[in-house]
Residue frames as qw, qx, qy, qz and C-alpha x, y, z in Angstrom:
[[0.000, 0.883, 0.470, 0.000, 0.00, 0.00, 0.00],
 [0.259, -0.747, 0.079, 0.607, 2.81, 2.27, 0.71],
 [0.299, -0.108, 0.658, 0.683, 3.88, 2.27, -2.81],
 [0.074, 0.703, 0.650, 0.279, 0.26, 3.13, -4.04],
 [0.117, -0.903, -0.390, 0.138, 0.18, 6.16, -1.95],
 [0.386, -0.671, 0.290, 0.562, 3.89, 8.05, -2.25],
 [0.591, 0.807, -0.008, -0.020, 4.77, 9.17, -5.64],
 [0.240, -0.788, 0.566, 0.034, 8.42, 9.06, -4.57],
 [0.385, -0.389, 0.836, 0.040, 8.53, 5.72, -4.26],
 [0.840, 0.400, 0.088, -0.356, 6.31, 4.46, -7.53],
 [0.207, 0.707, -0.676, -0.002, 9.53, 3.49, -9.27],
 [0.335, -0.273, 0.842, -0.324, 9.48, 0.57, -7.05],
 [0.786, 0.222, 0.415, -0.402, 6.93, -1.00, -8.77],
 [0.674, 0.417, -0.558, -0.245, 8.63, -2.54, -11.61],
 [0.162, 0.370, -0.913, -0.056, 9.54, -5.11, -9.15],
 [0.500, 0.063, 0.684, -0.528, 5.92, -6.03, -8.86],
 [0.613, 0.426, -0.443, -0.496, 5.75, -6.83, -12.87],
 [0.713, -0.035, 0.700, -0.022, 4.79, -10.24, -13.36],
 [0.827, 0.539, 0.136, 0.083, 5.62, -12.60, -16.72],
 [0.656, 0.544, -0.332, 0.405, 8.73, -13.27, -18.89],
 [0.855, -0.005, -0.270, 0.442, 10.47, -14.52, -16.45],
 [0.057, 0.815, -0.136, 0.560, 11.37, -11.02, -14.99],
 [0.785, -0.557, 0.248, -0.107, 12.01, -12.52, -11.08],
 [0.855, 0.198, 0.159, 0.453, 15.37, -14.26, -12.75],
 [0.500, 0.450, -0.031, 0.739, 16.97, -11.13, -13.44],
 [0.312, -0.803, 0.146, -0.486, 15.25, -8.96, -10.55],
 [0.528, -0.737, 0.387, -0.166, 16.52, -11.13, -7.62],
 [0.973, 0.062, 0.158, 0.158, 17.95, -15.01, -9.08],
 [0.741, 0.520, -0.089, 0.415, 21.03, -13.59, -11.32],
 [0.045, 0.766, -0.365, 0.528, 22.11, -10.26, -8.88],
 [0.791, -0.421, 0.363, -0.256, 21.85, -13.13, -5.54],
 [0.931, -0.127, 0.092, 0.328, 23.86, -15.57, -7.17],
 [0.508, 0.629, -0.272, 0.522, 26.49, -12.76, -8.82],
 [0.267, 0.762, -0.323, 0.493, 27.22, -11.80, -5.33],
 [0.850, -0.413, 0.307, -0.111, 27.36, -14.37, -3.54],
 [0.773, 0.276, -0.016, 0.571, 30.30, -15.54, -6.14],
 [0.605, 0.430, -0.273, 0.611, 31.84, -12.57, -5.36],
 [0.467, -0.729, 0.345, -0.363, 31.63, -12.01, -1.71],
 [0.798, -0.526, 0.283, 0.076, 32.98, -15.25, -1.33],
 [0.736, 0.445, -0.058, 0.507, 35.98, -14.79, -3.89],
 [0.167, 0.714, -0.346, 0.585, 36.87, -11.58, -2.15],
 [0.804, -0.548, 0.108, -0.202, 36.24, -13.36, 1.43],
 [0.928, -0.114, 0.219, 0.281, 38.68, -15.89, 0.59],
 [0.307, 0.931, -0.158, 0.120, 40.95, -13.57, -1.18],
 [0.783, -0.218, -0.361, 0.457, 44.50, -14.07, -0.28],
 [0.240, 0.258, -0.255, 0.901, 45.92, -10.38, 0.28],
 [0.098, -0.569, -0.505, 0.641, 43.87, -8.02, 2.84],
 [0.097, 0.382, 0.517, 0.760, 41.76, -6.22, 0.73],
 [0.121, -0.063, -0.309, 0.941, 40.01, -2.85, 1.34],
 [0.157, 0.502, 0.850, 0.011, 36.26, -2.88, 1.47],
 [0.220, -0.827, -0.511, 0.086, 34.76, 0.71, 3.10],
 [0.654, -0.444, -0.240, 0.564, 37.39, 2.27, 4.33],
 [0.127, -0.678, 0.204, 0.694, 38.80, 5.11, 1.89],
 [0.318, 0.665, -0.200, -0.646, 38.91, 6.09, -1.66],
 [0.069, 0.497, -0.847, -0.173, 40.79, 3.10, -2.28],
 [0.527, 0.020, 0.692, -0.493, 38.02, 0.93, -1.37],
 [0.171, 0.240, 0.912, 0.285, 36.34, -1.42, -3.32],
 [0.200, 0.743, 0.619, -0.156, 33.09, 0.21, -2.52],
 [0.119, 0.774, -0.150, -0.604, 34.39, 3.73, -3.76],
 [0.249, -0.203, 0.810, 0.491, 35.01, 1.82, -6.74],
 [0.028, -0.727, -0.661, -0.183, 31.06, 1.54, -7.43],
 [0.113, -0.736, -0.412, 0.525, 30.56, 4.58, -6.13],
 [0.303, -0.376, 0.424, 0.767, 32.73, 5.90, -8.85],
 [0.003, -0.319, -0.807, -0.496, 30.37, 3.98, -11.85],
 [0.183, -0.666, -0.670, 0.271, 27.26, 5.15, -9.82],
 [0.006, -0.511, -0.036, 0.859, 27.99, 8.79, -10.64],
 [0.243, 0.160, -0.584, -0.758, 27.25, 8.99, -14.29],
 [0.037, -0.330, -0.920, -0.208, 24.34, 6.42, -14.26],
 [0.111, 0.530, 0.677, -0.499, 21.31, 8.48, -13.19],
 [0.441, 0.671, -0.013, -0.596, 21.37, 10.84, -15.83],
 [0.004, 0.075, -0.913, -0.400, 22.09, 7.84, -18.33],
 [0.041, -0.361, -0.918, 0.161, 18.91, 6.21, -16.95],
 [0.251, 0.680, 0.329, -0.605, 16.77, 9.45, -16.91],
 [0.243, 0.534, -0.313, -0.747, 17.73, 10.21, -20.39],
 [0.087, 0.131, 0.984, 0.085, 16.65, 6.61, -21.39],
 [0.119, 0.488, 0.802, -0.322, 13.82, 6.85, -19.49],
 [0.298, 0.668, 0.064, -0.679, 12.61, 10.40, -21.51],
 [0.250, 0.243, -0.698, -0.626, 13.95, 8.93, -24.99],
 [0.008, 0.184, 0.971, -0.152, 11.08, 6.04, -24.02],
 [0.113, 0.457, 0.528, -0.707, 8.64, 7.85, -22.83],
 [0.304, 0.698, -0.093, -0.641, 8.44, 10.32, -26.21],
 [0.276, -0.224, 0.803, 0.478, 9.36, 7.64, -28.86],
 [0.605, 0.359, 0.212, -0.678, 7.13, 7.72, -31.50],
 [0.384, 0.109, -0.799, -0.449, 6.11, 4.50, -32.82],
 [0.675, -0.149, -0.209, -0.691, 3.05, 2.70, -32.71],
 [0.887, 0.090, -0.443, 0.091, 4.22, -0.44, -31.89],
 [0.106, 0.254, -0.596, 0.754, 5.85, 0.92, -28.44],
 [0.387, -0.138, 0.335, -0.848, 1.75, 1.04, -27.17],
 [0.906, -0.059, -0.284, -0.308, 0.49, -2.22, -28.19],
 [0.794, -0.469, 0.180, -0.343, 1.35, -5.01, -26.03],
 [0.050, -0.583, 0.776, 0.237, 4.33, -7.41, -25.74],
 [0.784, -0.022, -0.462, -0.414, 3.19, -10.75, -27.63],
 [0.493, 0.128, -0.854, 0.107, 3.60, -13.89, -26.22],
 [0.530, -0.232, -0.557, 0.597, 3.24, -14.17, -22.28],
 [0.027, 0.834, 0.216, 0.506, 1.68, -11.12, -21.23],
 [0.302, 0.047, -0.442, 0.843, 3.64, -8.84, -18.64],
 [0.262, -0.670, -0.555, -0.417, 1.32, -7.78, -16.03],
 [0.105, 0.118, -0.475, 0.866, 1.40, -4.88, -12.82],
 [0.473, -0.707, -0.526, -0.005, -1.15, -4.77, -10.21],
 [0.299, -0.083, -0.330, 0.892, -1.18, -1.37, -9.36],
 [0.227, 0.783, 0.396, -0.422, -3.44, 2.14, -8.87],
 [0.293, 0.144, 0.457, 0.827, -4.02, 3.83, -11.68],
 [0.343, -0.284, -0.244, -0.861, -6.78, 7.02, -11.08],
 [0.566, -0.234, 0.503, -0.610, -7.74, 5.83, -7.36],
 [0.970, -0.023, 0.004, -0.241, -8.72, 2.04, -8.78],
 [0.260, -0.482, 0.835, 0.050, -6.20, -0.78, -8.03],
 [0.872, 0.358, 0.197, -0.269, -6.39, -3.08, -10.89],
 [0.594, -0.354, 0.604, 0.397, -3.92, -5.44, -13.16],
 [0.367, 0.859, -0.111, -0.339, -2.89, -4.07, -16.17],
 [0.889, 0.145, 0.266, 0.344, -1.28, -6.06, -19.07],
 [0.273, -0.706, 0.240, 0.608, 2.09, -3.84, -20.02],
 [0.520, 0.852, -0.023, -0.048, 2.73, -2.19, -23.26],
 [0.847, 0.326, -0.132, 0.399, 6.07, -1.95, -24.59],
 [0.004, 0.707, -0.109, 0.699, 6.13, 2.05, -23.59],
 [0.568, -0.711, 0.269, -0.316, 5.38, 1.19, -19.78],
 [0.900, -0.390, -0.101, 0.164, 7.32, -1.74, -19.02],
 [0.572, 0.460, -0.086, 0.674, 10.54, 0.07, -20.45],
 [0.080, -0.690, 0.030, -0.719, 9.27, 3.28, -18.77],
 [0.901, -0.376, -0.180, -0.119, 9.08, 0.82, -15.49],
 [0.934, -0.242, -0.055, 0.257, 11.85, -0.55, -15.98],
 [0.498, 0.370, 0.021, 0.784, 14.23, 2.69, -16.62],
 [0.211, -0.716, 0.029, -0.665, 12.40, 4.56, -14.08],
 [0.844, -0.526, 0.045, -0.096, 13.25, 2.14, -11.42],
 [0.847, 0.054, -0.034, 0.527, 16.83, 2.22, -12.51],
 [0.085, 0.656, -0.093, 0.744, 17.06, 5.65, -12.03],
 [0.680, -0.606, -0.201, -0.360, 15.77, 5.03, -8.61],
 [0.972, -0.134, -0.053, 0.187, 18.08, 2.57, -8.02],
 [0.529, 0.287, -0.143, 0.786, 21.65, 4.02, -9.26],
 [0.119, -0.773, 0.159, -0.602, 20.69, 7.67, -7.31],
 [0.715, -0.572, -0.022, -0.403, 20.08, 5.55, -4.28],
 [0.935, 0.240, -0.159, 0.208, 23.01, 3.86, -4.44],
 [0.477, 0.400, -0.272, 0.734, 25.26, 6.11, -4.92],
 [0.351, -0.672, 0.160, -0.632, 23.54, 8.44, -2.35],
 [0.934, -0.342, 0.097, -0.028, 23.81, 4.86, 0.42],
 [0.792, 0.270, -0.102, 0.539, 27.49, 3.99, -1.17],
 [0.104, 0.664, -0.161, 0.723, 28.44, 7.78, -0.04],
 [0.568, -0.598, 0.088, -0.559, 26.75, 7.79, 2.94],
 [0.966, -0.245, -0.001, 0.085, 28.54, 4.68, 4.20],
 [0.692, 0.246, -0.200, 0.649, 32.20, 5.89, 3.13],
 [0.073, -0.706, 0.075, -0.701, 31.27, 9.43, 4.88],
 [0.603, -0.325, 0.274, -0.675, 29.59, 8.46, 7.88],
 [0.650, 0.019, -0.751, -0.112, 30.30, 4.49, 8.35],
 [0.797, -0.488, 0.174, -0.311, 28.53, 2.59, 10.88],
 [0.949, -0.114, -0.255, 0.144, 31.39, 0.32, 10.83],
 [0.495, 0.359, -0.468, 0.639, 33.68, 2.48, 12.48],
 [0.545, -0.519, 0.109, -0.649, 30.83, 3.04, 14.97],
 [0.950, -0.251, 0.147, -0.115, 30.07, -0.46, 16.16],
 [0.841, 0.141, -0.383, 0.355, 34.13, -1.47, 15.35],
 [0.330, -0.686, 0.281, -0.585, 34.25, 1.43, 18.85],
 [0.813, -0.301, 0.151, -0.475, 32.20, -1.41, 20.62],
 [0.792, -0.148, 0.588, -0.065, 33.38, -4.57, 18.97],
 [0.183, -0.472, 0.668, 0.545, 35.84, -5.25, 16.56],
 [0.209, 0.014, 0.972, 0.103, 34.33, -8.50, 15.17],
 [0.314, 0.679, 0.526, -0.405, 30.88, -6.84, 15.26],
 [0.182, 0.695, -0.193, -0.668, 32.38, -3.44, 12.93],
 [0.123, -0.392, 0.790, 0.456, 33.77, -6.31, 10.78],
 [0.308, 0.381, 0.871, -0.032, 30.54, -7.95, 10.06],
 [0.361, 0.788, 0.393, -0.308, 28.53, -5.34, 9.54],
 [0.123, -0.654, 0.438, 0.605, 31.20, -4.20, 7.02],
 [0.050, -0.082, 0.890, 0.446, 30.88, -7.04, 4.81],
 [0.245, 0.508, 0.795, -0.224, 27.09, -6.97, 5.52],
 [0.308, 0.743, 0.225, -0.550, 27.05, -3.72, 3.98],
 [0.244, -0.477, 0.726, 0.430, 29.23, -4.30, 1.44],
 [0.314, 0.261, 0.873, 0.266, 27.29, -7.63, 0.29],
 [0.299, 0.631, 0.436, -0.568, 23.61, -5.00, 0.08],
 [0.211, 0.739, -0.242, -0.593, 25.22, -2.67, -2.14],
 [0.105, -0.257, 0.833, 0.479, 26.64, -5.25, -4.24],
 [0.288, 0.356, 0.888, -0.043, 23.19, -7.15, -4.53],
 [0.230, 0.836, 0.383, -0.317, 21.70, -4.24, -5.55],
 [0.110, 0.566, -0.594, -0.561, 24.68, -2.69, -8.22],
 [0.145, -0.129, 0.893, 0.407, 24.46, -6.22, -9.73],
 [0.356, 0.604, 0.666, -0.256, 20.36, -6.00, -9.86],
 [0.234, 0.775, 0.034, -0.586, 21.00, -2.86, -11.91],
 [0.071, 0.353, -0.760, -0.542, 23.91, -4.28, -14.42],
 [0.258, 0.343, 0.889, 0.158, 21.10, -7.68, -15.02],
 [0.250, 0.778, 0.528, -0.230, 17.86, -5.16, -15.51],
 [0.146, 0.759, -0.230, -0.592, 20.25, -3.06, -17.97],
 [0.119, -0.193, 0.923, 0.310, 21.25, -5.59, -19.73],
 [0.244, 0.593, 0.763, -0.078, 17.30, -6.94, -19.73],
 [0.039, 0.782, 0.299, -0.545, 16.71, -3.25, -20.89],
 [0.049, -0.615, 0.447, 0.648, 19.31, -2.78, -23.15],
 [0.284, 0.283, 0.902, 0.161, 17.72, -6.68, -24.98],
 [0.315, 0.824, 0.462, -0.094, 13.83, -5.06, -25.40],
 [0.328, 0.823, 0.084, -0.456, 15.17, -1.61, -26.61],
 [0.099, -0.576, 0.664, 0.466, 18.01, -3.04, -29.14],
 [0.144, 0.022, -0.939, -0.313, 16.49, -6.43, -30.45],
 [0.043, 0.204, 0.978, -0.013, 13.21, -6.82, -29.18],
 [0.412, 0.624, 0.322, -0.581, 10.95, -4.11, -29.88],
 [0.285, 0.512, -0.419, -0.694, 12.29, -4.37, -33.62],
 [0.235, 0.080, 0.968, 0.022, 11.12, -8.54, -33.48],
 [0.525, 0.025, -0.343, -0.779, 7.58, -9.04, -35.90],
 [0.554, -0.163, -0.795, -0.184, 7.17, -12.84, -34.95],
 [0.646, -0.711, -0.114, -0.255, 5.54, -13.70, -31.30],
 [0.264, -0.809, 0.404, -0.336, 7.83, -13.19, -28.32],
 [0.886, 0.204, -0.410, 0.071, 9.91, -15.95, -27.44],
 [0.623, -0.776, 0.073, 0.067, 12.06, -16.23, -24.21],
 [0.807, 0.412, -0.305, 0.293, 15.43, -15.78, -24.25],
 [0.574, -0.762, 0.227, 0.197, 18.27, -15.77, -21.41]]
């Protein structure tokens, strides 16, 4: 319900798009990428910097995480305004569907070509600002030099705990660009019915 009522947070609803397989690339692909690489860098042999300073790994995303938002916003506006007919008619196969409000009723709505894009680039904008703005806000102002005050072992957890978030959520963005980058390059230009591909 909160997501019906806050315009802020509408974005959020692409991840309530059912069909084509869209759960596979929203949580399956970014959950297993970083779980491979939290435990490659776990097991790392050298001591490797996570949080800490510029040098960090995480300031390393933080880095990529500038430039996306106005990538994603200009996407999301070349989308929006495209003019072809075939952007407002539905995707064949499978229909892609959102339970949401639309004009005070809360009803499920099979997706055009124009909204799921406009979905799914307006929730990546969402996503990269928030990031980076959470990625900052953790190198500035880290709770892990709070709680590593208290308890070493503790600071060190939560370090890698944050660490793992951000990552789950950077790699959610590279799969759903990649899914994004599919529809607007090769599949809106397809004539036969929709077909799945990974």
């Amino acid at each position: 319900m909160l997501l019906e009522k806050s315009r802020l947070l509408r974005p959020l609803n692409y991840l309530k798009i059912g069909g084509a397989g869209l759960g596979v690339y929203n949580w399956v692909y970014p959950a297993v990428f970083t779980i491979v690489t939290v435990c490659y860098l776990f097991f790392y042999p050298k001591e490797l910097n996570i949080t800490k300073s510029n040098e960090a790994l995480l300031s390393s995303i933080v880095n990529i995480l500038q430039i996306l938002p106005g990538f994603y916003i200009a996407a999301l506006a070349a989308v929006a305004s495209f003019n072809r007919k075939m952007m407002d008619t539905e995707i064949d196969g499978n229909p892609i569907s959102l339970k949401a409000s639309e004009n005070g009723a809360i009803k499920t709505r099979n997706l055009t070509r124009r909204r799921l894009l406009c979905y799914l680039f307006g929730y990546l904008s969402f996503l990269s600002l928030t990031l980076f703005l959470l990625g900052t806000l953790i190198q500035k102002v880290s709770p892990v030099a709070i709680v590593s005050l208290y308890n070493e072992k503790a600071g060190f957890l939560v370090e890698w705990i944050c660490f793992s978030v951000v990552l789950f959520f950077f790699f959610q963005m590279v799969t759903v660009t990649l899914l994004g980058l599919f529809y607007l390059a090769d599949r809106m230009h397809w004539k036969q019915p929709e077909r799945r591909v990974r």
